[in-house]
C-alpha positions in Angstrom: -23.8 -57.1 -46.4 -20.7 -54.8 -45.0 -22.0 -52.3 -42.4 -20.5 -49.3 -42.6 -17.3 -48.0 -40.7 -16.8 -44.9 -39.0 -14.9 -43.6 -42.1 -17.0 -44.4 -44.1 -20.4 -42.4 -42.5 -17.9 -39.7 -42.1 -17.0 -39.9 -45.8 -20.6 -40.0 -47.4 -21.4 -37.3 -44.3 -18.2 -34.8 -46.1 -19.3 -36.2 -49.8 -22.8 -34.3 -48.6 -21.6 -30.9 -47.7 -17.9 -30.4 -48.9 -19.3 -27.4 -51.3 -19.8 -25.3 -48.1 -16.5 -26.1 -46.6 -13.8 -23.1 -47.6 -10.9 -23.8 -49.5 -10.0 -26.8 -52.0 -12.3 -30.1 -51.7 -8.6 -32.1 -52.1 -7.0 -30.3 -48.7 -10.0 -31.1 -47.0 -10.2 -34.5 -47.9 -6.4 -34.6 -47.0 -6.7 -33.1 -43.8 -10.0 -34.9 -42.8 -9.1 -38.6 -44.3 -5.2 -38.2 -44.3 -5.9 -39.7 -47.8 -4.5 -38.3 -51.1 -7.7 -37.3 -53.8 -7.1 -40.3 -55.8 -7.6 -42.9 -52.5 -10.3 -40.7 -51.3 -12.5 -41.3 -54.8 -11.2 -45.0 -55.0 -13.0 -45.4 -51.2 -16.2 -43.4 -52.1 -16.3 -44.9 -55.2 -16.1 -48.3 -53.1 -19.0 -47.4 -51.1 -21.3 -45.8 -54.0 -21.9 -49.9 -54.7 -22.9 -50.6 -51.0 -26.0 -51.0 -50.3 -25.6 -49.8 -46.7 -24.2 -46.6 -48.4 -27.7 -46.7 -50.0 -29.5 -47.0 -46.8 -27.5 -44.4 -44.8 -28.1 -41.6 -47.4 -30.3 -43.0 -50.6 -30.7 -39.1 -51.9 -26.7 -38.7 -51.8 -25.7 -42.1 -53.0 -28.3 -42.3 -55.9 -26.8 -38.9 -57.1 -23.3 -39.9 -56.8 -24.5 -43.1 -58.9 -25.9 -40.8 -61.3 -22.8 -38.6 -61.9 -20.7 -41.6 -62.0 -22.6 -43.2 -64.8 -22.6 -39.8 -66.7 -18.9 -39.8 -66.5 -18.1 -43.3 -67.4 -21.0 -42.4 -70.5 -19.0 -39.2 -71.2 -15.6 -41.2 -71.4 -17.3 -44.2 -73.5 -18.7 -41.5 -75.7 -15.5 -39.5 -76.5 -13.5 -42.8 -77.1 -16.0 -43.7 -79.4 -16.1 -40.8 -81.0 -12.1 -40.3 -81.0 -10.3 -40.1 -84.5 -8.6 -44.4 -85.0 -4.6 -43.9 -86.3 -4.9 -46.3 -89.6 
């Protein structure tokens, strides 16, 4: 098992209470990470399958799990769903 890095506490730390930072969650994570949106959610998407992720913050990481699997759902769904050119 990978122990966490300093990044990545500090990541799972922001994922936890970016809502009360002000302005835009993506110039946060640009100014706290120096990482574009797109890397940030590829890394904390990374770490949502840790299981040291898990043990540092099992409330946060279970939720982020949750939403995740609602999305990929939501996108399965809608291609499912989506008219086929025949």
């Amino acid at each position: 098992m990978r122990e966490l890095t300093d990044r990545d506490r500090a990541i799972l730390r922001f994922e936890r209470q970016w809502w009360s930072l002000a302005g835009a969650k993506e110039d946060a994570i640009r100014t706290q990470f120096s990482l574009s949106a797109t890397q940030y959610y590829q890394v904390l998407g990374s770490l949502l399958d840790q299981q040291a992720a898990l043990e540092f913050d099992p409330m946060l990481v279970k939720r982020l799990r949750r939403m995740r699997a609602a999305r990929q759902q939501g996108r399965s769904t809608r291609a499912w769903n989506a008219p086929h050119a025949g």
